[in-house]
C-alpha positions in Angstrom: -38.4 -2.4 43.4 -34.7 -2.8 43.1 -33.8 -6.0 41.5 -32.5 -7.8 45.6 -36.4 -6.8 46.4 -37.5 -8.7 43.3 -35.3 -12.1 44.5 -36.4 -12.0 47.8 -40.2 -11.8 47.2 -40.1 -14.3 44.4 -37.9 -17.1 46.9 -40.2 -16.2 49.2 -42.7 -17.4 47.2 -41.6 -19.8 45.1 -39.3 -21.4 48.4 -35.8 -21.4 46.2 -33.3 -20.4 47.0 -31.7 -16.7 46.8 -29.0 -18.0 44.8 -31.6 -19.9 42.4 -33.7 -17.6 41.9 -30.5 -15.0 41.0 -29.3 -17.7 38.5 -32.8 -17.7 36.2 -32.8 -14.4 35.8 -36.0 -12.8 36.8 -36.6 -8.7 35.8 -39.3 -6.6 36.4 -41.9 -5.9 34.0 -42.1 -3.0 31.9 -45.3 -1.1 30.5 -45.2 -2.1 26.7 -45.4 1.4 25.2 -48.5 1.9 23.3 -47.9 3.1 19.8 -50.8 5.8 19.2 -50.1 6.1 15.1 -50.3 2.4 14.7 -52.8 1.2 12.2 -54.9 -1.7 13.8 -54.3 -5.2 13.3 -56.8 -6.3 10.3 -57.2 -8.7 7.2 -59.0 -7.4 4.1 -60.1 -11.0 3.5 -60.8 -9.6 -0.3 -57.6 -8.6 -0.4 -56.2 -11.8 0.4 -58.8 -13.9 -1.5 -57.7 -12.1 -4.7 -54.2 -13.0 -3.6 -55.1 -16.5 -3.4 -57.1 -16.5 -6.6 -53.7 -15.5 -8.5 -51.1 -17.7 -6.5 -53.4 -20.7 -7.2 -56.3 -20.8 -10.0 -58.9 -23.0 -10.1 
């Protein structure tokens, strides 16, 4: 979808106008590539209460 397809189908929509809808600035979306070595996203929370236990003794 070239970028004058994208204007037209979102004035269409949104009933703005052409020069509007050029003026915000809308893009296609891209796929987000998917990084396959990434570790997942955890907390040790055991980790992080040790942490805690130093920053701030009881």
């Amino acid at each position: 979808m070239t970028q004058a397809e994208l204007n037209r189908e979102i004035a269409a929509a949104t009933g703005e106008s052409m020069s509007t809808v050029r003026h915000m600035g809308f893009v296609p979306l891209m796929p987000v590539p998917y990084e396959r070595d990434r570790d997942p996203l955890t907390v040790d929370w055991d980790e992080l209460e040790q942490h805690r236990a130093i920053l701030h003794p009881v």
